[in-house]
N, C-alpha and C positions, 0 to 999 in steps of 0.2 A: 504494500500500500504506500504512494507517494505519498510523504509529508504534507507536499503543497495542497493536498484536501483538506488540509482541517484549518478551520478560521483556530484563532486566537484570541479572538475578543472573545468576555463571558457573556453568558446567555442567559433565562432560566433554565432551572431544571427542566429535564424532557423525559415526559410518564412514560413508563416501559412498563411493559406486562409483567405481572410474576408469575413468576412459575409454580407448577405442580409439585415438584419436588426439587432439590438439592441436596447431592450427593458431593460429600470429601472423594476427588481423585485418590489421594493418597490416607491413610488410615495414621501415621504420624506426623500429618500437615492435616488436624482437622478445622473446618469453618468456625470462624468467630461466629456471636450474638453480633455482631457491627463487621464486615468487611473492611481487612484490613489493606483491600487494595484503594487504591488513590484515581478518582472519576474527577477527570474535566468536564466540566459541557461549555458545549457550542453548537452548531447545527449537526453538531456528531458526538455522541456518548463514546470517549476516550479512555479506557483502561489503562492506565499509564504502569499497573503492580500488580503482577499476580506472581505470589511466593505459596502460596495454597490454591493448587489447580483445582476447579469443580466442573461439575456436570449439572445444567439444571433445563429438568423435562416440562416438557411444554404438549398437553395431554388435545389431542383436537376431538371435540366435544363432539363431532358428527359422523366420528370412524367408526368402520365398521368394527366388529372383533377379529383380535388378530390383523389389524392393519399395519402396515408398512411404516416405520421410520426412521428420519434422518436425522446425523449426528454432525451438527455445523460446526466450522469452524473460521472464526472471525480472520480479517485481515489484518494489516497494520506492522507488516515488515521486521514481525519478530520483536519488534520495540512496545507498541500498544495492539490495543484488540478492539477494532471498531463497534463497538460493542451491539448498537441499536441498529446501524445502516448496515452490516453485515450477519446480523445475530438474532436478537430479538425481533426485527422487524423480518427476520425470513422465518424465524418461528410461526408469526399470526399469518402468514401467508402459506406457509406448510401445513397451518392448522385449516385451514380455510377450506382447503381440495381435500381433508380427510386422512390427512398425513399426520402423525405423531413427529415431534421434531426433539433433540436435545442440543442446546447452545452448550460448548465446551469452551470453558476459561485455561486456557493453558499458560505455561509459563512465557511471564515475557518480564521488564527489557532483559536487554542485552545477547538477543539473537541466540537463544539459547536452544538452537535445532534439534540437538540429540534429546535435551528434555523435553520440548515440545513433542516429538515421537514416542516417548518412552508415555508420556500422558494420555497424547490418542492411543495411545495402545491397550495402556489400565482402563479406562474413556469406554473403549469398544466394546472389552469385556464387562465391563458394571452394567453398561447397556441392556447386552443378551442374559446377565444373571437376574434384571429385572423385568423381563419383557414379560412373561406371565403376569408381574405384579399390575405391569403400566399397560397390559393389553397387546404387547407388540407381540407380530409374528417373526422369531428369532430368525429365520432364513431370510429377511427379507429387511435387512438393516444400513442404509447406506451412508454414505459422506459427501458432504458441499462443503466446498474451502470457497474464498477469495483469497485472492493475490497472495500472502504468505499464508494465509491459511489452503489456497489451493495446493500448494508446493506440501504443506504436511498433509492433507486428504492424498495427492499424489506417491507420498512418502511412505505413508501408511499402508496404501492399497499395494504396493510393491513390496512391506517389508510387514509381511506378517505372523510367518511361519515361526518366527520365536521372539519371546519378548527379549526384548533391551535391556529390562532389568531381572530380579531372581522375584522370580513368584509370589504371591504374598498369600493369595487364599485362594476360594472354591471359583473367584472370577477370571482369575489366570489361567485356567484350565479352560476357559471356554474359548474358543475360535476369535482371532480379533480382525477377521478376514472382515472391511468393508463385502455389500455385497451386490452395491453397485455403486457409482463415483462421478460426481458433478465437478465440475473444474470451471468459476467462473473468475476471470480474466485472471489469469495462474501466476505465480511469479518463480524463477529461478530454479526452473526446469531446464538449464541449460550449464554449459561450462564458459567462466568467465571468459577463458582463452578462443571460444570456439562455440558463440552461442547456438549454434547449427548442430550442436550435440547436446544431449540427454545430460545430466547432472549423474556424478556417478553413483551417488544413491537411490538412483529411480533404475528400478530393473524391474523392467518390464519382461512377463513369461506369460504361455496361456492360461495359465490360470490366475492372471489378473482381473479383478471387477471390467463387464464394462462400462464404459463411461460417457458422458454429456459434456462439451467441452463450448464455452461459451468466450469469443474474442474479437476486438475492433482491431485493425489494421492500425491506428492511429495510435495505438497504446507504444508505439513502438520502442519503447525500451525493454518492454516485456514479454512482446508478441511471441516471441522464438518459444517462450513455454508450451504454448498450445500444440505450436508445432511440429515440436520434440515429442511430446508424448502422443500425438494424433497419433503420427509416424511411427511410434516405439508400437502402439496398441497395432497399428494396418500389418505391421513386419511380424505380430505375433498372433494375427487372426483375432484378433479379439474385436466383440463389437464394439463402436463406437461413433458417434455422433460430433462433429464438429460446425459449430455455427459462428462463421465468422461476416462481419458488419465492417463496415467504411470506417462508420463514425462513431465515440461513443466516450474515448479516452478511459479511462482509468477510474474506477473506485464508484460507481455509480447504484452499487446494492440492485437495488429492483425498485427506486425512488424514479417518477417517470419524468422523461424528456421529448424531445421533438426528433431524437434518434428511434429508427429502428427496431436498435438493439434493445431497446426500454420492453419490447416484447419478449422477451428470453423468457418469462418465466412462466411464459401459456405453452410456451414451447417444451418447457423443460419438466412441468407437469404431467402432458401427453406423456412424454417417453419415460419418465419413472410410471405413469400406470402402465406401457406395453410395457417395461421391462420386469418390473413385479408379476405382472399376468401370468407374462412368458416363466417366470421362475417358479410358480402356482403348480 
């Protein structure tokens, strides 16, 4: 997520929904009574602390049983986590079509990649060990990143076969295989030296998710992500969907414009239900 989105000036506060539940990622990093992460506002709810990763479920009121849901993950370049224009606000919008959503707070600043993975990973599993609880149907659990949070959904969905860290309980043992994968405008799916190439931690195989891959040509500092992983997923058969637009630039959530691309998420609703169906 570029910098240059977030104003600076203060604002009011901006209502965000609460959630159904919240869960401690980590069981010796548990939730304060007060959150001791530190929130700016502006025309964008800014994470600027997360030292205690959580997960908090967002239950959509008009799913069926055993429905489908997604585990988002906010932008903001490893430093902050867009919290509402990435997060909350694709929540009520994933609640809306019948979808269960859970917004993940993972670690940030300080571009801290290997823990940000190592949390969608606990993330995944706390997920499936409550999907009975929260109604979800466990085979049918996927991931939506932006920008740096595309880059960990992308991460993720490549690196699942063993955790990062040493097991902790009955949730580590469950699968933490996304089980299908949204990548909207992705960041840093490429190699500095040679953005024409995959980031060496994305390894793509057949049995990677597949995936919805949403991009403006005009993004272009970051475009090559899309294009890496389309390319990684077409080289290993895997399905996949690429929608790329003229115009749109950067950081734009599902907040509408006079671009196009402001339609990505009728589009990207359609193909999480053919893809769930197909998985039925």
């Amino acid at each position: 997520m570029s910098t240059f989105l977030f104003c600076s000036l203060a604002a009011a506060p901006i209502e965000t929904p609460k959630p159904d539940a919240q869960i401690a990622v980590w069981p010796d990093r548990p939730l304060l009574d007060q959150s001791d992460d530190e929130v700016k506002y502006s025309n964008i709810i800014r994470i600027t602390k997360v030292n205690r990763p959580a997960i908090e479920f967002y239950k959509a009121k008009n799913a069926k049983p055993n429905a489908p849901a997604v585990v988002i993950f906010p932008g903001g370049g490893y430093n902050i986590l867009a919290y509402d224009l990435e997060g909350t606000e694709i929540a009520e919008w994933l609640n809306s079509i019948g979808i269960h959503a859970v917004v993940v707070k993972y670690t940030v600043p300080g571009n801290q990649r290997e823990q940000a993975l190592k949390d969608a990973q606990r993330a995944l599993g706390l997920v499936r060990s409550k999907a009975q609880e929260w109604g979800i149907k466990p085979q049918q659990i996927g991931v939506l990143g932006f920008s740096a949070g595309g880059h960990l959904a992308a991460n993720l969905s490549t690196n699942y076969e063993k955790r990062n860290y040493e097991p902790i309980d009955a949730a580590d043992k469950l699968s933490c295989r996304p089980d299908f994968t949204v990548l909207i405008y992705p960041a840093y799916i490429y190699q500095e030296d040679d953005k024409r190439k995959s980031a060496p931690e994305i390894k793509v195989t057949d049995q990677t998710p597949p995936a919805f891959i949403v991009q403006t040509l005009d993004d272009r500092r970051l475009v090559d992500s899309a294009f890496n992983y389309t390319r990684d997923l077409k080289d290993a058969k895997v399905d996949a969907e690429l929608h790329l637009f003229a115009r749109g630039g950067h950081g734009y959530g599902l907040r509408p414009s006079d671009n196009p691309v402001s339609n990505w998420p009728d589009l990207c609703g359609a193909w999480i239900k053919r893809t769930t169906a197909q998985q039925d």
